[in-house]
C-alpha positions in Angstrom: 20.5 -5.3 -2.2 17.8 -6.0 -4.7 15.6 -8.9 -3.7 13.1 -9.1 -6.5 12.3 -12.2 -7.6 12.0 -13.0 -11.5 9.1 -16.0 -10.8 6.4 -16.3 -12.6 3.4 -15.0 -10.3 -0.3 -13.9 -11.1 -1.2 -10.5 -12.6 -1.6 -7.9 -10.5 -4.7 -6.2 -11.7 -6.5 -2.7 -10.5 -9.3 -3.4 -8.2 -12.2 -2.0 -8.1 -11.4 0.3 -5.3 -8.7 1.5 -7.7 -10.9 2.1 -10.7 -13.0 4.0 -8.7 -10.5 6.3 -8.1 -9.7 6.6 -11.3 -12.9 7.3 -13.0 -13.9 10.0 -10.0 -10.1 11.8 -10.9 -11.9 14.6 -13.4 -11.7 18.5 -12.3 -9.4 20.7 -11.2 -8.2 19.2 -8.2 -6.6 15.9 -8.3 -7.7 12.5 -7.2 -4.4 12.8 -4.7 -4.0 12.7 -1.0 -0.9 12.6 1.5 0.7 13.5 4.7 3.3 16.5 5.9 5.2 14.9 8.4 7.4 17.5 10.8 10.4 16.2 11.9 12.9 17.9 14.9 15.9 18.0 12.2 18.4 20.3 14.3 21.1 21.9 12.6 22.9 18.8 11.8 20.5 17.3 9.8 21.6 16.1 6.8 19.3 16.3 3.8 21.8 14.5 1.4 21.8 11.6 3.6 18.2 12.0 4.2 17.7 11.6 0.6 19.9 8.5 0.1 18.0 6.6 3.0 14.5 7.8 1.2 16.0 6.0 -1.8 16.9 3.1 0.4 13.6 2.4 1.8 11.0 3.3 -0.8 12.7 0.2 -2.7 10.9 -2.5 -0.3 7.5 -1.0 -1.3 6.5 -3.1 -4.8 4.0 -0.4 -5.8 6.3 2.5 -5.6 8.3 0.9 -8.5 5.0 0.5 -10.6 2.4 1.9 -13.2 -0.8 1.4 -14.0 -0.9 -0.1 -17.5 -4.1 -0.2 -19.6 -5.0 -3.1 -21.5 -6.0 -3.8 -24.8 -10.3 -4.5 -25.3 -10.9 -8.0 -23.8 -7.8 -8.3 -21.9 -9.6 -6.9 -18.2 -8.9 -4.2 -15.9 -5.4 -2.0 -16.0 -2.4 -3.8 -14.4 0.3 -2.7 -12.3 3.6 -3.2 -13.9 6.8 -2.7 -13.2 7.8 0.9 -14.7 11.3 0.0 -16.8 12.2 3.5 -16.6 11.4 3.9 -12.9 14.2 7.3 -12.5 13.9 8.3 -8.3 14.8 12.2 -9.4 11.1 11.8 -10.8 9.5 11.4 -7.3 12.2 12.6 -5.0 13.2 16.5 -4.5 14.1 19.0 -1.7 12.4 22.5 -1.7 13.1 25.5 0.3 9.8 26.3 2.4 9.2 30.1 1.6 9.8 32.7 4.6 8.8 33.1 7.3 9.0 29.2 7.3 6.1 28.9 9.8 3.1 26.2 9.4 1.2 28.3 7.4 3.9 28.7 5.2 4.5 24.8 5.4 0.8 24.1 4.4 0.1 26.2 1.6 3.7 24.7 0.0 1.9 21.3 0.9 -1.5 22.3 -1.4 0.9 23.0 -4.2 2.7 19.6 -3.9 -0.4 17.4 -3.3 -2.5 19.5 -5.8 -0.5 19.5 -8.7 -1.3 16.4 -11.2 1.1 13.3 -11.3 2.1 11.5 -14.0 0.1 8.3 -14.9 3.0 7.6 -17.5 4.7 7.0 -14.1 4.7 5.6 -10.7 1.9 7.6 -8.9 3.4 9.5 -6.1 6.2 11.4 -4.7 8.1 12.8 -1.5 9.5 16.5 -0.7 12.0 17.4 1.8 11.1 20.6 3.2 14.2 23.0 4.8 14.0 26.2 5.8 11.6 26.1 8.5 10.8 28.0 11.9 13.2 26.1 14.6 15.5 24.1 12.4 12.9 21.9 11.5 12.3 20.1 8.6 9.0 18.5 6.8 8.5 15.6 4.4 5.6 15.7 2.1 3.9 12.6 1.0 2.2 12.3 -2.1 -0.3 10.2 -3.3 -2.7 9.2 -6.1 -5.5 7.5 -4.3 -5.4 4.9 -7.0 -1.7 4.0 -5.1 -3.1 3.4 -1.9 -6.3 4.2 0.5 -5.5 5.9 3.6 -4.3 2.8 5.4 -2.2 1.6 2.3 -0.5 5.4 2.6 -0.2 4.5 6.0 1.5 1.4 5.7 3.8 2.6 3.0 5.1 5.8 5.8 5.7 3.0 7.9 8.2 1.6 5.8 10.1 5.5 5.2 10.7 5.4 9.4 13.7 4.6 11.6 12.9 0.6 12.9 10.8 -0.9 10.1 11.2 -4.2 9.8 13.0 -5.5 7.1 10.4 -7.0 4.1 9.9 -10.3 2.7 10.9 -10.6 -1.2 8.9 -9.5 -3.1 8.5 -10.4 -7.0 8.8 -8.2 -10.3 6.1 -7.8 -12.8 6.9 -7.3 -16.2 4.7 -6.8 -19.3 2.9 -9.7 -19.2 2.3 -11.5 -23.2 -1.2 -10.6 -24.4 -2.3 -14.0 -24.7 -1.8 -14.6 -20.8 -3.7 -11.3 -19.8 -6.4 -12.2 -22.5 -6.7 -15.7 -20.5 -6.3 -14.6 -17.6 -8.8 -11.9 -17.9 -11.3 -14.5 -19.2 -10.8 -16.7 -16.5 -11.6 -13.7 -14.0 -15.0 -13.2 -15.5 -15.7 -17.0 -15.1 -14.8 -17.0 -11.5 -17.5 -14.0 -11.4 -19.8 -15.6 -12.9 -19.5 -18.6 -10.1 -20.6 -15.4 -7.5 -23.6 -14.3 -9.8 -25.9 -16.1 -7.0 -24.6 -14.1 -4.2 -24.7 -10.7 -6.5 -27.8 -9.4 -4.8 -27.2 -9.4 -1.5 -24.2 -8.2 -2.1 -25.5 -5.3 -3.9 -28.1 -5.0 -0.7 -25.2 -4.4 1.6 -23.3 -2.1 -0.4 -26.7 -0.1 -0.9 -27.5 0.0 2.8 -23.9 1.3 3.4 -24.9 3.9 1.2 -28.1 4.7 2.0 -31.2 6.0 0.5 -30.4 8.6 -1.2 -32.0 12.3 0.3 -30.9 15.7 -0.4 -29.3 17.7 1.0 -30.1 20.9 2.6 -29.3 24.0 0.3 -26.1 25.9 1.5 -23.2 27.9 0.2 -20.9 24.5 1.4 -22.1 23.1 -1.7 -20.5 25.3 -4.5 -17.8 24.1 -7.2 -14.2 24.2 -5.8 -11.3 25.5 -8.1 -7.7 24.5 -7.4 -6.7 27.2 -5.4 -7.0 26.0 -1.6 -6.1 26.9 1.9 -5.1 24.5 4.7 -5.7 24.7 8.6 -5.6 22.7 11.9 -6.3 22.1 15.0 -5.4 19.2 17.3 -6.6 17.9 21.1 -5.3 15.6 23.1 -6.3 12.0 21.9 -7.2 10.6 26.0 -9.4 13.7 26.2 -11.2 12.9 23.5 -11.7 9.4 24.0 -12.3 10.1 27.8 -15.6 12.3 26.8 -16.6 10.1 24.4 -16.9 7.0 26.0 -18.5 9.0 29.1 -21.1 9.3 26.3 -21.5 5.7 24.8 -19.7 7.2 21.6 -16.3 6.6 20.0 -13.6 9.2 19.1 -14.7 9.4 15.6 -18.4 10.4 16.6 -16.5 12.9 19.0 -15.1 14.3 16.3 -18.0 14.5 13.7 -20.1 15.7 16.6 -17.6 18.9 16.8 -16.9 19.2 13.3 -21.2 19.5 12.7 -21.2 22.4 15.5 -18.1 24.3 14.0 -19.9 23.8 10.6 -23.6 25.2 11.8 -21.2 28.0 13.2 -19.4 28.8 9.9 -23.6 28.7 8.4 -24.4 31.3 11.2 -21.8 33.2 10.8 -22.9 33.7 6.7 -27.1 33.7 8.1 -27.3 30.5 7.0 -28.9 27.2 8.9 -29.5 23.3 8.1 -31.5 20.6 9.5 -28.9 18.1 9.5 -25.5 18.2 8.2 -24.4 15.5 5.4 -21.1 14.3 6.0 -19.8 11.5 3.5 -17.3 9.1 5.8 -15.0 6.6 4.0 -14.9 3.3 5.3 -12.7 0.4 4.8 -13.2 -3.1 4.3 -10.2 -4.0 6.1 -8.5 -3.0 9.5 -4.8 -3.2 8.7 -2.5 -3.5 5.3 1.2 -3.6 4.7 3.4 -2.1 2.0 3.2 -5.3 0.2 -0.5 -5.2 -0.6 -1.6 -1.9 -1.4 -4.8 -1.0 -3.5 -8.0 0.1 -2.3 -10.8 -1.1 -0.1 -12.6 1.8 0.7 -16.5 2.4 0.7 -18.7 5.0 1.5 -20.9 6.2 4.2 -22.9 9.4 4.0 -24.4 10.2 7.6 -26.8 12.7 8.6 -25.9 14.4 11.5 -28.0 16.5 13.8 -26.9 20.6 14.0 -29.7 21.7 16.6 -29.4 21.1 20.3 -25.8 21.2 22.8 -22.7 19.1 22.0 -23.2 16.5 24.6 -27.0 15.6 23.2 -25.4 16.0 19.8 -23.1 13.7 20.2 -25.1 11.0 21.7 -27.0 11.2 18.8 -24.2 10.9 16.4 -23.3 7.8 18.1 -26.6 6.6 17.3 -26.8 7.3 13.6 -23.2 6.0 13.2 -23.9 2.4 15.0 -27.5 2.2 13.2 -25.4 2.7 9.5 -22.8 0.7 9.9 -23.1 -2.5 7.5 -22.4 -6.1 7.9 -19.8 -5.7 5.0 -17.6 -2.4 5.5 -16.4 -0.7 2.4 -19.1 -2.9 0.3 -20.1 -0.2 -1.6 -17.2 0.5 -3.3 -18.1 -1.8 -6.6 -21.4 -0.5 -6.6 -19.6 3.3 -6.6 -17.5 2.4 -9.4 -20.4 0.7 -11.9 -22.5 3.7 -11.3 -19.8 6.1 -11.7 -17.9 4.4 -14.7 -21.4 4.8 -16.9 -21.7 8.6 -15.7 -18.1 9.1 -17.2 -18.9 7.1 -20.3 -22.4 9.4 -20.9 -20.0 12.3 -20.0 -21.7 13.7 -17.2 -19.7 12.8 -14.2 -17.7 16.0 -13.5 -21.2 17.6 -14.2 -22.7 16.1 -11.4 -19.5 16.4 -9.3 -19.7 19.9 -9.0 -24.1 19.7 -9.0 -24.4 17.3 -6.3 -26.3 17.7 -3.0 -26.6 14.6 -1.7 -24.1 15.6 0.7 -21.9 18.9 2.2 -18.6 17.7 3.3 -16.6 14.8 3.9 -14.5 13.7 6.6 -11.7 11.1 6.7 -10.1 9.8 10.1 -7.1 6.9 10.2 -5.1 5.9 13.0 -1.5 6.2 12.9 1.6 5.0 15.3 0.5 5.3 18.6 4.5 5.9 19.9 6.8 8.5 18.3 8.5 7.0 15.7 11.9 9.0 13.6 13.2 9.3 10.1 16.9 9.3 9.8 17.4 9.8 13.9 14.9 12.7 14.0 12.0 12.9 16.1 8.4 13.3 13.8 6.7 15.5 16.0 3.6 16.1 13.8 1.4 14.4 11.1 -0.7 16.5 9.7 -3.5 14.5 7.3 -3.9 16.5 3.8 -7.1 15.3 1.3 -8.2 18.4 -0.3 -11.5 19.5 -1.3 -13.0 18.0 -4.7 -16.1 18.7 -6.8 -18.4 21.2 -5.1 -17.9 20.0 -1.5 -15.8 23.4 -0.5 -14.6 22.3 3.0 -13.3 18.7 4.0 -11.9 17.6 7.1 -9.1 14.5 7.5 -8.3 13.1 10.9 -5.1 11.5 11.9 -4.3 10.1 15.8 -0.5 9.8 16.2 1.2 9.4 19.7 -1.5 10.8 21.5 -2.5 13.8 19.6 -5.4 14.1 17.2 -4.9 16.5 14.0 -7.5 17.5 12.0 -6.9 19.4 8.9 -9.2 21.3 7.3 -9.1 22.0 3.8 -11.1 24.5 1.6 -11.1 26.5 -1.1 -9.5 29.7 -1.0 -12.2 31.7 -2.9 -15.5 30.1 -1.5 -14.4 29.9 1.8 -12.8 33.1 3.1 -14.1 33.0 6.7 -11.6 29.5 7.0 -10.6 31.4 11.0 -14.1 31.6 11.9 -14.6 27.8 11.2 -11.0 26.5 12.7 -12.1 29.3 15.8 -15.2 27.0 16.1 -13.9 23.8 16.1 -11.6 24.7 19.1 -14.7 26.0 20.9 -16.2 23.1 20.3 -13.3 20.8 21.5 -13.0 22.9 24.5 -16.5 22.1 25.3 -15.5 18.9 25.8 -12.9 20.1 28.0 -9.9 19.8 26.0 -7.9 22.7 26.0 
């Protein structure tokens, strides 16, 4: 049953957030993110039906029905509109994994589905039903623009795809608006903005302090530019371990995690007979704790930390916890408008996907969301794993995404193929280092 309204409502306009991601989307490797979810399937498991309850519940998600829409000079930022030709076979298929249908196998089909560009013409994302795999098993692939939804708005959106969601509120359609109401309305924006003009500065103060001053980075071969060919890997520990050690150390599972990922890193250096000071890790933060389905976009900031290499984990991570508590702004995810004026003039002057793949302010980045703390199903099936996929972009040639669901941790590693052939060594690391901890 369709319960879209036909009311009149306000304009749903790109934020800030979104044209952010949007500007940053240049280079071989898209501005695109998503999520394999591994499901106990069985036997019986019925991918037709499967595919008719996808096609069920992606309709109470508003944004998966809509574009981005540019506007003509003087009539604001994009909107999202409803896409009249919105066709599901578009976003929706089913794909054989390759043999021997094990993880590996799983992951490197996942690269090609989350690597290859969507169309902007169209809604920006799409979902893959995997069969063929090791155990009668079968995977879902979620795909995302990052202009669709930040991490927790991809959250939120999976939410809706499993077994027990609660049924949404209505939610409204929006057409093309007339030119003369996104003209006026746009005006009417830039008047409200120019009421916050007085509180532009600290504002600006905040979001620079989230970021920083900037400093950089040490020299290494982590900082080389990526091509699209890329190689997944993960490892995951037992979420009350984790937490348990951390708190034992005045730190939070987050700095327990960046504290590991910085020794497995100064390994990989070793390993080539290379060393750094520090290790610049850039961590997205959000300006919100929670979203639902019905309000997507993007609130996301950034926070480069510099995290010590030297000395054992447990001094390490006590230190981690420091640097993390002593960054953290009064407004999270403030720099995101800053990000977005700077970067918007780089792409204008043409030199943004120069200094994409020049950078060295930092050498990796590192992404960690919380997901359903209970096992949750799809179609009756157990989800027995969610694996986190943001691949590598620019020249940052390793980057790690952390996802806690049902007591597990995952992190998934992502790098490029060609730059970073010793990808074992580092995921061989990472356990040592989480078995240092005493989570094996």
């Amino acid at each position: 049953m369709d319960d879209t309204k036909t009311q009149d409502v306000g304009l749903d306009r790109a934020s800030m957030g979104d044209l952010l991601n949007l500007v940053v989307d240049v280079g071989p490797v898209p501005m695109q993110a998503g999520a394999c979810l591994i499901l106990d399937g069985g036997p019986a498991f019925d991918v037709t039906h499967a595919r008719r309850l996808i096609a069920e519940r992606i309709g109470t998600v508003p944004r998966l029905r809509q574009r981005l829409a540019p506007t003509p000079p003087g009539c604001g930022r994009p909107l999202w509109i409803d896409d009249p030709g919105f066709d599901l076979d578009h976003h929706l298929q089913v794909i054989a994994c390759p043999p021997p249908g094990d993880e590996d196998a799983l992951l490197d089909l996942a690269v090609a589905v989350i690597g290859q560009p969507l169309d902007r013409s169209k809604p920006l994302w799409t979902i893959t039903l995997v069969t063929g795999l090791s155990e009668d098993r079968i995977a879902l692939i979620a795909c995302f623009h990052h202009v669709l939804a930040d991490g927790i708005g991809g959250l939120a959106v999976l939410g809706c795809l499993v077994d027990g969601a609660p049924a949404p509120p209505p939610t409204f359609s929006y057409p093309v608006p007339p030119l003369r109401r996104a003209a006026a309305d746009a005006w009417a924006t830039r008047l409200r903005a120019l009421a916050h003009l007085p509180h532009l500065w600290p504002t600006l103060k905040r979001a620079a302090a989230e970021l920083g001053t900037p400093r950089r980075a040490a020299r290494c071969s982590l900082n080389r530019p990526v091509g699209p060919r890329q190689r997944l890997a993960t490892v995951t520990v037992r979420l009350d371990g984790i937490r348990r050690y951390a708190h034992a150390h005045a730190a939070t599972v987050n700095d327990a995690a960046l504290a590991a990922i910085t020794g497995a890193v100064r390994a990989l250096l070793r390993g080539r007979g290379e060393s750094i000071p520090d290790l610049v890790v850039s961590v997205p933060v959000s300006a919100r704790a929670s979203t639902t389905a019905a309000r997507l976009g993007n609130q996301i900031g950034v926070m480069p930390v510099r995290l010590p290499t030297e000395d054992g984990l447990a001094d390490r991570l006590r230190r981690t916890a420091a640097i993390t508590r002593a960054r953290k702004s009064t407004t999270i995810g403030g720099s995101a408008a800053l990000l977005t004026a700077v970067n918007w003039i780089l792409a204008r002057l043409h030199l943004l996907g120069w200094l994409l793949n020049h950078q060295h302010l930092i050498h990796t980045a590192a992404t960690n969301l919380r997901g359903p703390t209970e096992p949750v199903s799809f179609d009756g099936a157990i989800v027995r794993t969610i694996i986190p996929i943001s691949l590598a972009r620019g020249n940052v040639t390793i980057a790690f995404s952390m996802l806690s669901y049902a007591g597990i941790l995952a992190v998934t590693i992502a790098a490029d193929a060609d730059r970073t052939p010793d990808l074992p060594s580092l995921v061989a690391a990472l356990q040592e280092e989480f078995a240092q901890m005493g989570l094996t």
